[in-house]
C-alpha positions, 0 to 999 in steps of 0.5 A: 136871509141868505140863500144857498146855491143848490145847482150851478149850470155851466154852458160849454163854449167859453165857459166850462171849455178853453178855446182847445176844447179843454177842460181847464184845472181851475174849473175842474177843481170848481166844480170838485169843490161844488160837487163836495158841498152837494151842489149839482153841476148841471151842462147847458149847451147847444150841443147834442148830448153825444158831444157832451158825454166825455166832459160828464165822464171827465168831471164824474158828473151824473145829474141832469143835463140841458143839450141843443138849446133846450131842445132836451134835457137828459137824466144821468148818462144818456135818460132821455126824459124830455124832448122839444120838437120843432114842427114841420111846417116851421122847418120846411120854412127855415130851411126855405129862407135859408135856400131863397137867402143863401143863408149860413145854417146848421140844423140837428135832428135825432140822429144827423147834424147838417151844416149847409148839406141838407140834400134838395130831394130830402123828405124833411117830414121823415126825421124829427127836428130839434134845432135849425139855426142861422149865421148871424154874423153873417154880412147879410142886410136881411138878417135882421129882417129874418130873424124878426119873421121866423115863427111869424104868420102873414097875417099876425100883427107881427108878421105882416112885413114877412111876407115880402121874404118868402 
């Protein structure tokens, strides 16, 4: 039996986007003959939905979106129909490691994005956290060791070895 294709989700970065932060003809023409034989043209990106609408608008695009890892998704132009919230005591934690670590991060709430900035007197319970990320290109033999420890407690079987990283 073969199967239709009904929606095809692009990521943004090296795929629906040039190294010139550009949208190539060749993909512009893709997506032009997608779009003709109904097919939905779907963005699925890290980046937060403002950073994405101009591409829609240069593509004509109105369906759904996926934006800041899944963190949510959108309707059309600018429908907020879910959202995906880290819990504070997960991003008092990240941001914690990336302190004690000296750790390359960005994070995104709703309005603000920090890249290394987030000020040591912020009350962090005052905004709502969608995304908290780590370098991991960074030279840090600990990485590793992080990246396993992140939303682990103490006393789970699979977070034992983290409590020598607090």
């Amino acid at each position: 039996m073969k199967r239709e294709i009904r929606l095809i989700a692009l990521d943004m970065d090296g795929t629906l986007l040039n190294h010139n932060q550009e949208i190539t003809e060749e993909n512009k023409k893709a997506i032009k003959r997608a779009k003709e034989s109904d097919i939905q043209i779907v963005i699925s990106t890290g980046r937060p939905f403002q950073q994405i609408e101009r591409y829609m608008d240069e593509l004509n695009l109105s369906s759904f979106s996926v934006t800041i890892n899944g963190s949510e998704i959108w309707e059309g132009r600018g429908k907020l129909i879910e959202q995906h919230l880290f819990r504070q005591e997960q991003i008092e934690r990240l941001w914690k490691l990336a302190n004690i670590h000296n750790l390359t991060y960005w994070a995104i709430t709703e309005g603000e994005i920090f890249h290394n900035n987030i000020p040591h007197h912020m009350d962090l319970s005052k905004y709502k956290w969608l995304k908290f990320g780590f370098d991991i290109h960074q030279k840090s033999a600990r990485i590793p060791q992080l990246q396993s420890c992140v939303g682990r407690q103490p006393n789970d079987k699979w977070g034992r070895n983290c409590r020598q990283i607090r």
